[in-house]
PALUMZA-115567 format. One line per 5 residues: number of its first residue (from 1); their letters; for each residue x, y, z of N, C-alpha, C, O. Coordinates in steps of 0.001 Angstrom, whole numbers. Example, Ala and Ser with C-alpha at 12.3 -4.5 7.8 and 13.67 -1.06 7.14 Angstrom:
! PALUMZA-115567
1) AS) 13190,-5690,7800,12300,-4500,7800,13200,-3300,7800,14236,-3319,8465; 12850,-2250,7080,13670,-1060,7140,12900,30,7870,13409,1138,8039;
! end
This chain:
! PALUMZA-115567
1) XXXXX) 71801,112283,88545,73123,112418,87929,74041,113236,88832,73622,114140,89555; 75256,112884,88751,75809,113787,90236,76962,114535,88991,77540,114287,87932; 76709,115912,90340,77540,116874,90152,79260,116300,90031,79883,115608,90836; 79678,116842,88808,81195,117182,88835,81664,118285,89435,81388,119479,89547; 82584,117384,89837,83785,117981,91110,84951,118396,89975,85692,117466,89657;
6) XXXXX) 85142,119412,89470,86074,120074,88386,87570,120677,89082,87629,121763,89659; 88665,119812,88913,89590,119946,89631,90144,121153,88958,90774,121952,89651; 89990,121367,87753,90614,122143,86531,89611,123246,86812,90028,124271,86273; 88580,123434,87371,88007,125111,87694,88557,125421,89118,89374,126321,89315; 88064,124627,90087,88822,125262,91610,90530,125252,91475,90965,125727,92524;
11) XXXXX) 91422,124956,90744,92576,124939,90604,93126,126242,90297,94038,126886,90815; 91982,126579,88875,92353,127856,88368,91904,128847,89305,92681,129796,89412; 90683,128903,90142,90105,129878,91304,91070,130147,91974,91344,131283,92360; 91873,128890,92257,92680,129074,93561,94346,129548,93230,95003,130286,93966; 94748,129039,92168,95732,130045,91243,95514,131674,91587,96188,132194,92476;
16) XXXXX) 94667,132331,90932,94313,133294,90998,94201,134351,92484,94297,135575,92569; 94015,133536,93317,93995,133765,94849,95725,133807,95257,96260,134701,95913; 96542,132354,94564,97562,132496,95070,98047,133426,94747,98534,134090,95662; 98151,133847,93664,98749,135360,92714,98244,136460,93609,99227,136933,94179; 97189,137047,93966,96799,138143,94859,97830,137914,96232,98793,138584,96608;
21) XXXXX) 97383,137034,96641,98632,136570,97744,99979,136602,97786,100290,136699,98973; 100693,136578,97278,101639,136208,95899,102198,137660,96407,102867,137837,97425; 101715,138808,95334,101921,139704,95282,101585,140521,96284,101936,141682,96078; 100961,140308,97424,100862,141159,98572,101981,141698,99477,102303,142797,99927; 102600,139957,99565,103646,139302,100691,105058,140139,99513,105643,141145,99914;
26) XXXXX) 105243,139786,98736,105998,141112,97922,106008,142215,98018,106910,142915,97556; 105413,142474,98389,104925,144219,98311,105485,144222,100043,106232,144959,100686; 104979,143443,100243,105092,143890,102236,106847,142911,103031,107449,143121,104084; 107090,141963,101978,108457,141159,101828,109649,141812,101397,110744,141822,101959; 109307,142352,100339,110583,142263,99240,111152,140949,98592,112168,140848,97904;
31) XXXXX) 109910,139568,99120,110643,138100,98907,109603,137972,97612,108466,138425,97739; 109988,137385,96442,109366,136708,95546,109131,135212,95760,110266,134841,95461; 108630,134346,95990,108353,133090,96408,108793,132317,94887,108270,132517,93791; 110444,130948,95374,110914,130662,94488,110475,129106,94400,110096,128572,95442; 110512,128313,93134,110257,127093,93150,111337,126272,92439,111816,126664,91375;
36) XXXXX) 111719,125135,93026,112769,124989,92097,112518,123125,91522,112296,122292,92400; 112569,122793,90413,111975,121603,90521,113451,120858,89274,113995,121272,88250; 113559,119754,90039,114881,118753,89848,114312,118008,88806,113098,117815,88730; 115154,117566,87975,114538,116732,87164,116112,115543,86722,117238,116031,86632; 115856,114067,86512,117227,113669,86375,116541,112644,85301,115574,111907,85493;
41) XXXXX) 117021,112745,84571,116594,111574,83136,115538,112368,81887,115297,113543,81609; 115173,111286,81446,114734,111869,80158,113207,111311,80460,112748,111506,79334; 112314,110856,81070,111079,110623,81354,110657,111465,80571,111414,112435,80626; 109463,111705,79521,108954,112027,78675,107666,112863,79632,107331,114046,79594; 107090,111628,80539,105552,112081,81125,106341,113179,82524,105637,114065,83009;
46) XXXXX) 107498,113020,82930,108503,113981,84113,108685,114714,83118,107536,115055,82841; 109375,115205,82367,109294,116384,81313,108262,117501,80927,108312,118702,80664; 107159,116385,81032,106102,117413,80497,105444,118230,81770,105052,119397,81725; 105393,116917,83485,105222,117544,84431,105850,118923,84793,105345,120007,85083; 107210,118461,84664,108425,119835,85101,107952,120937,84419,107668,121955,85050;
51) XXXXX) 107801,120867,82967,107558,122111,82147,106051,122750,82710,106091,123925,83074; 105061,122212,82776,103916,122788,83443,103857,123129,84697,103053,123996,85040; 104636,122557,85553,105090,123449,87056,105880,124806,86514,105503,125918,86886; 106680,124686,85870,107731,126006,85886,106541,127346,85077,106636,128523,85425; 105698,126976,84212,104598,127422,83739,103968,128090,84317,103863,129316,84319;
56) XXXXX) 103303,127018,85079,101966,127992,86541,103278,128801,87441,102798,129795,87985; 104731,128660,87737,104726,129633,88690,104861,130875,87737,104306,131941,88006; 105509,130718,86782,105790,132325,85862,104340,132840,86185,104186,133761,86987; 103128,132154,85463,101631,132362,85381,101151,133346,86534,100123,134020,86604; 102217,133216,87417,101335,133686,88848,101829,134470,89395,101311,135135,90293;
61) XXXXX) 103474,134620,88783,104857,135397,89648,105526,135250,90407,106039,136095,91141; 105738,133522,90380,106973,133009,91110,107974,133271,90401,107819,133715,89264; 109020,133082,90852,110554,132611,90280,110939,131199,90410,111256,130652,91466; 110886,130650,89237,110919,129292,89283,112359,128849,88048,112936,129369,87094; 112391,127821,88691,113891,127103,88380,114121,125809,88039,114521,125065,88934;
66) XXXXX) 113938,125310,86795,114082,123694,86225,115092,123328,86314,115738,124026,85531; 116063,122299,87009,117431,121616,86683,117139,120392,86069,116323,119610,86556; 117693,120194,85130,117345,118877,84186,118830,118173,84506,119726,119016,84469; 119271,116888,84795,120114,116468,84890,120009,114932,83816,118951,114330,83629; 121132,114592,83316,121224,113323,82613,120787,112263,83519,120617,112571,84699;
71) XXXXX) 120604,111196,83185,120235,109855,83509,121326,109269,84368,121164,108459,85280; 122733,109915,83848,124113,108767,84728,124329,109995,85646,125452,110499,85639; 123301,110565,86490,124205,111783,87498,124343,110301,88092,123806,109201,87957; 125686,111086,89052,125496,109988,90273,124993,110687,91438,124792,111901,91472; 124776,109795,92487,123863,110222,93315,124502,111523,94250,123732,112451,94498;
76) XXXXX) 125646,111570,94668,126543,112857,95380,126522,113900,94038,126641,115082,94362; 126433,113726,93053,126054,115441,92120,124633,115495,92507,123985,116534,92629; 124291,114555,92652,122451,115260,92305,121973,115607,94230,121039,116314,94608; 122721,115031,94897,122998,115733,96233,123126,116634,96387,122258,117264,96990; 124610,117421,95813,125086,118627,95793,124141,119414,95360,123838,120335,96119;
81) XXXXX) 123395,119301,94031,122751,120038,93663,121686,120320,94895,121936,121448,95319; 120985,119940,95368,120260,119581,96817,120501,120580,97672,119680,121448,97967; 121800,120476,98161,122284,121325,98894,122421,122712,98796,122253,123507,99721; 122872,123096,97123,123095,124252,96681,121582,124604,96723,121448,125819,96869; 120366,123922,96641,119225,124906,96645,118510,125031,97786,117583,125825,97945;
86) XXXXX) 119032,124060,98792,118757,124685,100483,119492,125841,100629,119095,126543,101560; 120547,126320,99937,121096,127430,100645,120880,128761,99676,121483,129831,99764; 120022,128451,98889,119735,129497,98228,118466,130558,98445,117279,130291,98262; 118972,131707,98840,118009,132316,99503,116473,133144,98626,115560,133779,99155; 116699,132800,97104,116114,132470,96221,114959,131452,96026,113864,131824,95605;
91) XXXXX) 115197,130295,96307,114174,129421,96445,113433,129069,98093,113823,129122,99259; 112658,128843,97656,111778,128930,99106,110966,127134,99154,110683,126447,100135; 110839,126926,98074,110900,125258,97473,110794,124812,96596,110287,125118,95516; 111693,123324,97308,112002,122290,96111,111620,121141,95818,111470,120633,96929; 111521,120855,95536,111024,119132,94865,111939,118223,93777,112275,118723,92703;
96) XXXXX) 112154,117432,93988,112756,116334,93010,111762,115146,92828,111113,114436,93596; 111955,115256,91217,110900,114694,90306,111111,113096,90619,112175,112486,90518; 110032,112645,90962,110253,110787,91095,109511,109897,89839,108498,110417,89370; 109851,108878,89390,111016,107981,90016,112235,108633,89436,112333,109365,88451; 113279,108129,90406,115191,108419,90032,115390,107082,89478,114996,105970,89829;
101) XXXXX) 116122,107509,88502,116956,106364,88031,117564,104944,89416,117925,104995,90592; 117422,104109,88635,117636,103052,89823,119061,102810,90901,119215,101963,91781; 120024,103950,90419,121549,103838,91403,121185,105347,92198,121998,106081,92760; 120249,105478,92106,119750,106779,93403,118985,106164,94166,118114,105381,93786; 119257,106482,95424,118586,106247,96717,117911,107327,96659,118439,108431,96530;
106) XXXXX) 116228,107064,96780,115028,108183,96542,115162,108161,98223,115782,109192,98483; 114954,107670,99100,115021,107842,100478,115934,108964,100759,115462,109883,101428; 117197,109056,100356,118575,109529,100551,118277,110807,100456,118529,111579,101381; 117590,111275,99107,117692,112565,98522,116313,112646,99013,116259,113867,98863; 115470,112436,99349,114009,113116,100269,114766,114095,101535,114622,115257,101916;
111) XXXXX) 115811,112705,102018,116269,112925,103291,117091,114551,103285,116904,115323,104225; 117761,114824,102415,118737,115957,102014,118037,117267,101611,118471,118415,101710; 116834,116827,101125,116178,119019,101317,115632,118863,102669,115195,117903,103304; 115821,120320,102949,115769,121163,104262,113902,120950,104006,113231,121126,102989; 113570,120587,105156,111884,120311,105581,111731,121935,105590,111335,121962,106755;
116) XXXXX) 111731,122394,105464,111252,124413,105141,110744,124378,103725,109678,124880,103370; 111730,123642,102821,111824,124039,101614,110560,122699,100806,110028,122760,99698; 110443,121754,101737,109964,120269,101407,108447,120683,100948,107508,120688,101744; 108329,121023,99591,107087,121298,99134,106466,120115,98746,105235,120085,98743; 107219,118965,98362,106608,117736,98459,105815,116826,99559,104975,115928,99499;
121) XXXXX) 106528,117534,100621,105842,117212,101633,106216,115811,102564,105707,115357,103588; 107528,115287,101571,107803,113384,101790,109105,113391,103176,109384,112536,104016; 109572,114535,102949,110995,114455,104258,109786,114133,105418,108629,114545,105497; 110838,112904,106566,110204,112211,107699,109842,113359,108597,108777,113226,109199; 110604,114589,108826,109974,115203,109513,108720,116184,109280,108079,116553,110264;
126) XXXXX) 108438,116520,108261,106786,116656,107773,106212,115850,107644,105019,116079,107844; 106536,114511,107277,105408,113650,107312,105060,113288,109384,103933,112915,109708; 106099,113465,110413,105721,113180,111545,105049,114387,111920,104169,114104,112733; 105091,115681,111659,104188,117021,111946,103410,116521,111245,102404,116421,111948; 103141,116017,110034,101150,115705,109546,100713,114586,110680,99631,114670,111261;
131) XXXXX) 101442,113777,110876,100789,112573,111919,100160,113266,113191,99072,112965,113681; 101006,114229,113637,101090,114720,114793,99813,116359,114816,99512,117183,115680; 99480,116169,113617,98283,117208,113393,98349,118313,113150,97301,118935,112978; 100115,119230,113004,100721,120144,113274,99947,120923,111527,100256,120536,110400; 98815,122183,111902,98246,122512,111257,99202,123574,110193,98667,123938,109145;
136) XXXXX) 100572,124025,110506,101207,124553,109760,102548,123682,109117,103645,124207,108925; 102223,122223,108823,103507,121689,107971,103211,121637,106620,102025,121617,106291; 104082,121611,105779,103984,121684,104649,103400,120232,104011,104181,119297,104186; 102240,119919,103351,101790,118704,103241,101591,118161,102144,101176,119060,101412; 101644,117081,101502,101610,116455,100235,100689,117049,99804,99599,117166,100364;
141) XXXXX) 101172,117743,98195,99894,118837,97647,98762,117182,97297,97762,116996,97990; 99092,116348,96364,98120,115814,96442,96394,115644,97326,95208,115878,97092; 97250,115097,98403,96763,115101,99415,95458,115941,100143,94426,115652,100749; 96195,117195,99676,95894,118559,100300,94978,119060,98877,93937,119701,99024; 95419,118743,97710,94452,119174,96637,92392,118697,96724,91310,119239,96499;
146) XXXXX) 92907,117454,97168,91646,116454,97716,90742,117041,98746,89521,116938,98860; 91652,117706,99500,90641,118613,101366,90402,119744,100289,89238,120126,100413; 91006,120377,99354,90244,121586,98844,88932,121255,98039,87821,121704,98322; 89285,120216,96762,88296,120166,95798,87144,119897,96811,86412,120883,96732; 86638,119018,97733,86040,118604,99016,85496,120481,99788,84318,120797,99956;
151) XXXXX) 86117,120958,99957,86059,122000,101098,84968,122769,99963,83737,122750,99971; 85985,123497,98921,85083,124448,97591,84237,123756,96918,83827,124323,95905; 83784,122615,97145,82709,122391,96595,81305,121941,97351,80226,121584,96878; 81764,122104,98745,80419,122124,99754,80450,121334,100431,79747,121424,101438; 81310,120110,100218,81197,119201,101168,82090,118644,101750,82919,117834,101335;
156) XXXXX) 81881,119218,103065,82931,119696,103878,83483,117837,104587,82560,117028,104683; 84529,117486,104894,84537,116045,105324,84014,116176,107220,83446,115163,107629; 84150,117033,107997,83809,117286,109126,82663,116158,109352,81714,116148,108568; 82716,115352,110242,81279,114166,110986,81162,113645,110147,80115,113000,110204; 81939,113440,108816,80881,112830,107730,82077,111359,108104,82962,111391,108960;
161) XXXXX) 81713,110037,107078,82555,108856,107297,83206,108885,106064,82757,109112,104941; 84135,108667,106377,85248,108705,104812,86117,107360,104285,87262,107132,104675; 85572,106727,103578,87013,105716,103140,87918,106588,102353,87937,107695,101817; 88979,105088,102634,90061,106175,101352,90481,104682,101158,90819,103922,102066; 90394,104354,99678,91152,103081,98996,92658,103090,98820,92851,103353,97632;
166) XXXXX) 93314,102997,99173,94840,102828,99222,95329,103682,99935,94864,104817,100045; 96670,103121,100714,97396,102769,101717,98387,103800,101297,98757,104351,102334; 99130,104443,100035,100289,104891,99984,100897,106033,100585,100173,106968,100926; 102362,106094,100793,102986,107171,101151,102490,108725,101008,102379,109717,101729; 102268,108362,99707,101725,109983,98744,100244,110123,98333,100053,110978,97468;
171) XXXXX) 99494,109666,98638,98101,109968,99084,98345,109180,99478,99569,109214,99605; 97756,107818,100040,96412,107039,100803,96696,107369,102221,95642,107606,102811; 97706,107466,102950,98082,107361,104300,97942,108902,104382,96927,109206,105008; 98918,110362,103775,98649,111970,104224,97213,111977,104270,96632,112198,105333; 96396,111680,102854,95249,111789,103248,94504,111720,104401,94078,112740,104942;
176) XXXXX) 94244,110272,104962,93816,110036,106078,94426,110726,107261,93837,110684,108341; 95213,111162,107170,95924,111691,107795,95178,113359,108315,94924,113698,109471; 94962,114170,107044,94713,115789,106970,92687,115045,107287,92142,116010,107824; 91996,114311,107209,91106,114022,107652,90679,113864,108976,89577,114004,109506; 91632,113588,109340,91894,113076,110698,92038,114346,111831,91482,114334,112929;
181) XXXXX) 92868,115391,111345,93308,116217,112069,91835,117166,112449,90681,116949,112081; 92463,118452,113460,91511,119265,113823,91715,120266,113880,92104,121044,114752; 91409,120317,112745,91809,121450,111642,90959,121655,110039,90952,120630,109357; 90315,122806,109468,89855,122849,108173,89751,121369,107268,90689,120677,106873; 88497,121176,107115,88842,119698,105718,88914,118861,107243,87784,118385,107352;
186) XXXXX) 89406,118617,107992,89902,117459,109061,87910,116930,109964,86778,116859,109485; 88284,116777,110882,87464,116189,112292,86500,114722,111273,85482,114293,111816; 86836,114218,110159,85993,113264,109706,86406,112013,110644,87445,112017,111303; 85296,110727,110633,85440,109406,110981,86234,108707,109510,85628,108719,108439; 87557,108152,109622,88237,107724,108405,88497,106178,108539,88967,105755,109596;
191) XXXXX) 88202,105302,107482,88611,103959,107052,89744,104483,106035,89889,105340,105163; 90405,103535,106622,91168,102995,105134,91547,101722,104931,92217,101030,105698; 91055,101392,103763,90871,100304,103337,92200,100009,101604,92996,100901,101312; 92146,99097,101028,92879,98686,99908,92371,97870,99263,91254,97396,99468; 93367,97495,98099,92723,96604,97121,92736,95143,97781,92008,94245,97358;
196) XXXXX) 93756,94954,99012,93688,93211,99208,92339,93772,100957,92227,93109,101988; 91938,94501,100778,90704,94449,101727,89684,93553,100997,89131,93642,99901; 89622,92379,102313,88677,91313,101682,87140,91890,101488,86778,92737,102305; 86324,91531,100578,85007,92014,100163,85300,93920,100497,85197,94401,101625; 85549,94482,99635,86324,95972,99871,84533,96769,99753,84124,97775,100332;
201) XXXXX) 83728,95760,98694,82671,96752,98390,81799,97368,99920,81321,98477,100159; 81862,96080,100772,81154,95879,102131,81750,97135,102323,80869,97994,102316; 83101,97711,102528,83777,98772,103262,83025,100144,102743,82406,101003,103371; 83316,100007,101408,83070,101079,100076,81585,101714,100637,81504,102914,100898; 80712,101026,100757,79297,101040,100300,79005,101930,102394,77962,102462,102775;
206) XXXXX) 79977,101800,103024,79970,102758,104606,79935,104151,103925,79292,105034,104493; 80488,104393,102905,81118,106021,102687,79973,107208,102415,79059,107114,101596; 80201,108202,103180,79428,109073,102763,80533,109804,101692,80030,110300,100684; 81983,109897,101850,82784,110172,101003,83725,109664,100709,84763,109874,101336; 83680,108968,99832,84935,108288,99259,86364,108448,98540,86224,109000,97449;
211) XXXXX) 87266,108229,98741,88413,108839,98185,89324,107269,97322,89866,106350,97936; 89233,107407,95929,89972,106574,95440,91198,106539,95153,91688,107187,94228; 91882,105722,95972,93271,106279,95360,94420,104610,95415,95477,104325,95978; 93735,104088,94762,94612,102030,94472,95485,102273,94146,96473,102114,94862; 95602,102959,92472,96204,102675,91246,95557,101735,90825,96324,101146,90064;
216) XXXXX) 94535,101181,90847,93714,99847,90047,92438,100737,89207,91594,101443,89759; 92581,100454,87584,91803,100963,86883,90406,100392,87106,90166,99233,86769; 89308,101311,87764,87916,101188,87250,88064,99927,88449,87806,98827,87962; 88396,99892,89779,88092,99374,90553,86818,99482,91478,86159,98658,92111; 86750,100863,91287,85615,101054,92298,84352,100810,91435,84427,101340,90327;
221) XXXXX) 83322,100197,91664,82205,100028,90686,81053,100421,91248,81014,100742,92435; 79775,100446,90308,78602,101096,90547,77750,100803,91978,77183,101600,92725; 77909,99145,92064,77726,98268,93257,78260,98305,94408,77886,97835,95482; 79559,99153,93991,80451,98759,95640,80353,100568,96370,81243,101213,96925; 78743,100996,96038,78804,102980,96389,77245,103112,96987,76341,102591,96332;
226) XXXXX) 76977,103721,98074,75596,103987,98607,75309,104915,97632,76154,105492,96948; 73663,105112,97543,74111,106268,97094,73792,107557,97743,73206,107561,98826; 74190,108811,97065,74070,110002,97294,75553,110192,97938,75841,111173,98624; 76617,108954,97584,78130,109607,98193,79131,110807,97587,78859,111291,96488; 79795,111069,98017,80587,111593,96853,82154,111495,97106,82780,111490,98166;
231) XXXXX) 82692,111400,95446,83852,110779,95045,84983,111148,94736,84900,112169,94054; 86081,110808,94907,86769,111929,94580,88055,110612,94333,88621,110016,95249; 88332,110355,92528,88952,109639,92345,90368,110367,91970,90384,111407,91312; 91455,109784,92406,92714,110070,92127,93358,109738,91165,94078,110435,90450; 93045,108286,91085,93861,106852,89710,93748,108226,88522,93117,109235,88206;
236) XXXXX) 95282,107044,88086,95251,107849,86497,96083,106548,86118,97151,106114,86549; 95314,106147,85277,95415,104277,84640,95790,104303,82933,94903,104842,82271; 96498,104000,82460,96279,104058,81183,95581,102793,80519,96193,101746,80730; 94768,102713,79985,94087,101501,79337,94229,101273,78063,94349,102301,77396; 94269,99908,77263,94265,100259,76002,93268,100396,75277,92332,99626,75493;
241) XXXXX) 93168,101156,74459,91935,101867,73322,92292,102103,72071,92989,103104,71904; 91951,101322,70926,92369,101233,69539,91810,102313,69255,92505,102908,68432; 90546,103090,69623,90279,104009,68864,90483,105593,69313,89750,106582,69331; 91688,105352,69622,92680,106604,70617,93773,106792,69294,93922,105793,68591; 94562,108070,68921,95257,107688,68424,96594,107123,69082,97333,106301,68541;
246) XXXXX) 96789,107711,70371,98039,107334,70954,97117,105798,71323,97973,105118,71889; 96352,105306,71293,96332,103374,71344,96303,103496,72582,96712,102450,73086; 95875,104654,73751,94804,103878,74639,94401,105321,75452,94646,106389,74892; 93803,105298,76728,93061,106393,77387,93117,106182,78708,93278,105055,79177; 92967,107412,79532,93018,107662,80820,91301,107006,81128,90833,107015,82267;
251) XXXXX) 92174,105948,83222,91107,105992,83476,91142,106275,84823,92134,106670,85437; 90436,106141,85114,90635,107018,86859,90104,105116,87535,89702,104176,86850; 90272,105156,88659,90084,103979,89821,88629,103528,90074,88309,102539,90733; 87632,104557,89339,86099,104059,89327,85801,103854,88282,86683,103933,87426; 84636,103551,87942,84075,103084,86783,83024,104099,86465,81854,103828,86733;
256) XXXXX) 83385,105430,85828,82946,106946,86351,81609,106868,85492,80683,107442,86065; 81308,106372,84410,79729,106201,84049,79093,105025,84865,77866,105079,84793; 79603,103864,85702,78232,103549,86116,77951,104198,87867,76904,104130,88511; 79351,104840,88310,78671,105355,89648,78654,106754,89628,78502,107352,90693; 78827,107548,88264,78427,109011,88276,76439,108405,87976,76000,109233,87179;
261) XXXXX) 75874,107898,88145,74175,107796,88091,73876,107350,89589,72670,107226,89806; 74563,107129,90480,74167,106930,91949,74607,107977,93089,73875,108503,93929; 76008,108147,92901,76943,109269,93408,76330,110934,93723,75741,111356,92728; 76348,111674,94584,75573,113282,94587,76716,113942,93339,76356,114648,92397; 78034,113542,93598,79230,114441,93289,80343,113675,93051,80799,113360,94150;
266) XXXXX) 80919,113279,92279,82048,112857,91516,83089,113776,90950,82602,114902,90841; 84381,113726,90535,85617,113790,90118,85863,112911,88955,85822,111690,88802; 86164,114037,88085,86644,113103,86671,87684,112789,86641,88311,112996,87680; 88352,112206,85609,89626,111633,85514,89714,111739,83696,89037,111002,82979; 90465,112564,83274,91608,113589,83542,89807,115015,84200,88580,115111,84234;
271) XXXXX) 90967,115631,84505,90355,116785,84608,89640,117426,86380,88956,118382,86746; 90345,116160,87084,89808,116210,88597,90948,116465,89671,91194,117648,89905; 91721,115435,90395,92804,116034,91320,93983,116013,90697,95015,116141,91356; 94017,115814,89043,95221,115484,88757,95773,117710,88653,96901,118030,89027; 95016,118546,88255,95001,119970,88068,95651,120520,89355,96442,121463,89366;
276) XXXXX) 95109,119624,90767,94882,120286,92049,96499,119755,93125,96800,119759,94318; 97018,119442,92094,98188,118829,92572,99694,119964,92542,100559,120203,93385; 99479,120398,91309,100243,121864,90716,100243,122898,91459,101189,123458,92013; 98468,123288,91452,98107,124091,92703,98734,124239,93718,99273,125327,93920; 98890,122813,94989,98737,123169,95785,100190,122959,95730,100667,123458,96749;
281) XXXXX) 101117,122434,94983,102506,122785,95438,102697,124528,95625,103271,124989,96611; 102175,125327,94616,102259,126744,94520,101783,126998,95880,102507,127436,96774; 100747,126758,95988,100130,126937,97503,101816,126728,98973,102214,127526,99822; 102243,125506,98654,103063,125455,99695,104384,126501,99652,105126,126886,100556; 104357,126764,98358,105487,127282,98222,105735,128647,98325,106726,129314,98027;
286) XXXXX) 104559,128967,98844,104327,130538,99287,103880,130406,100660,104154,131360,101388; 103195,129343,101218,103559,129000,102269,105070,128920,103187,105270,129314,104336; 105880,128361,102369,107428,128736,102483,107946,129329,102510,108914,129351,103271; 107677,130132,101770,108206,131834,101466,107707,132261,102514,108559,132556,103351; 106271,132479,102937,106072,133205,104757,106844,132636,105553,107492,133320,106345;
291) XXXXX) 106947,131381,105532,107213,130898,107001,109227,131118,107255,109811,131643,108203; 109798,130486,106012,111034,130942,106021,111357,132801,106123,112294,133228,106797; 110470,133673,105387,110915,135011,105689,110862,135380,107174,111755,135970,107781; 109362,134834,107826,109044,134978,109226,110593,134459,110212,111340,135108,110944; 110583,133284,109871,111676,132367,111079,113481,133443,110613,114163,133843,111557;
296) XXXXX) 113881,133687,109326,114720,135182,109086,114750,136508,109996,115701,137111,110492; 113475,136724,110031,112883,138306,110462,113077,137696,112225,113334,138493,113128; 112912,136268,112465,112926,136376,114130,114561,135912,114691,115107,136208,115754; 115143,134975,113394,116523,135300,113856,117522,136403,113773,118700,136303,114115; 116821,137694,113181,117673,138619,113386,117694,139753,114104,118528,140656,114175;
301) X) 116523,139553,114696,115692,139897,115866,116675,139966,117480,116108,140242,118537;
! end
């Protein structure tokens, strides 16, 4: 039976670390590390995200900052707003909640926060410092939640062979990416593979560690896993289930009872990288806070 990989215990470990940290760089700063998170519409499941970010930073002793905007901003207010929190010497980072309503250019407004502040990690010029291996850019917490749960739980990706099932912007590609590098969590041999990878199990069944991340519910199956691998699913699928009261249930991208009996170590779904995602924005965002107080302290130098 393989060990769970508990995104919701190393999350909270590492909370707790950020807070000691947190409060050091304060003490030796005078900077409180700020977060500021955009929000434009009424998204119900973006609502509840925003409110639990602004949560963990109070939790820890950030200064954190929700802007909720209506559904008809147009895209130059929700710019401006953008702008006003690059120049605020208050926040250290920001993020805007995706998807935007459909008369916003999501490209546009990635493009418009200052890469210092890019705790998301999506502006082109952090994503070309992750390509480029640059061990201090700010990197898709996702991403980066995945090299931790992996690192704190023993198994380190270093020599080992890694697939990663999907291709996307926001995991499948950073991922492979922070694997790749040479650096902590990095020096692994990486596939990446997808859902239109012909016979995918042939690929699957190489992994000493696997990383699911399609969006296809309960894709990965018991058959398509050597065993003794370990897993680390991302998907968060909703399925339907009459005997739910909300009428259906989370599923993650494997089929977590028949390859948690082959697997050393698995990741649940809820309760696995979806925790480690929160985290590691906090993580960057005190990351930010050093690196912006540092690059301050040398221009006035």
């Amino acid at each position: 039976m393989a060990k769970i990989i508990s995104g919701t215990e190393i999350g909270r470990a590492m909370r707790a670390e950020i807070a000691v940290e947190a409060a050091a760089f304060e003490r030796e700063s005078g900077v409180t590390p700020g977060l500021a998170v955009v929000l434009v519409g009424e998204d119900p499941a973006s609502q509840v995200y925003v409110t639990m970010k602004g949560k963990a930073c109070r939790e820890i002793g950030f200064h954190s900052r929700e802007i909720v905007l209506p559904a008809d901003t147009v895209e130059d207010e929700l710019l401006g707003v953008i702008d006003g929190l690059n120049a605020d010497p208050e926040i250290h980072g920001m993020l805007v909640q995706l998807p935007l309503p459909r008369h916003i250019d999501s490209q546009k407004v990635i493009m418009r926060i200052d890469p210092m502040k890019d705790v998301d990690g999506f502006h082109p010029v952090n994503v070309g410092r992750l390509a480029a291996g640059d061990r201090d850019v700010l990197a898709p917490a996702t991403p980066s939640g995945i090299i931790q749960m992996l690192l704190r739980s023993g198994y380190d990706p270093k020599g080992k062979r890694v697939v990663v099932v999907g291709r996307s912007n926001i995991v499948g590609k950073p991922v492979a990416l922070l694997l790749l590098r040479d650096a902590p969590g990095g020096n692994a041999t990486v596939t990446v593979a997808h859902s239109r990878t012909p016979d995918l199990g042939s690929v699957t069944r190489q992994a000493e560690i696997l990383i699911a991340a399609a969006g296809k519910p309960q894709l990965i199956t018991r058959e398509m896993v050597s065993p003794g691998v370990v897993v680390i699913d991302v998907g968060t699928n909703r399925v339907e289930d009459p005997t739910r009261e909300r009428g259906f249930r989370l599923v993650g991208d494997v089929d977590f009872a028949g390859v948690k009996e082959v697997a050393a170590a698995i990741s649940p779904v809820p309760g696995g990288v979806g925790p480690m995602t929160i985290t590691m924005l906090l993580a960057n965002t005190l990351q930010a806070a050093r690196q912006i107080d540092a690059a301050a302290a040398g221009a006035s130098s």
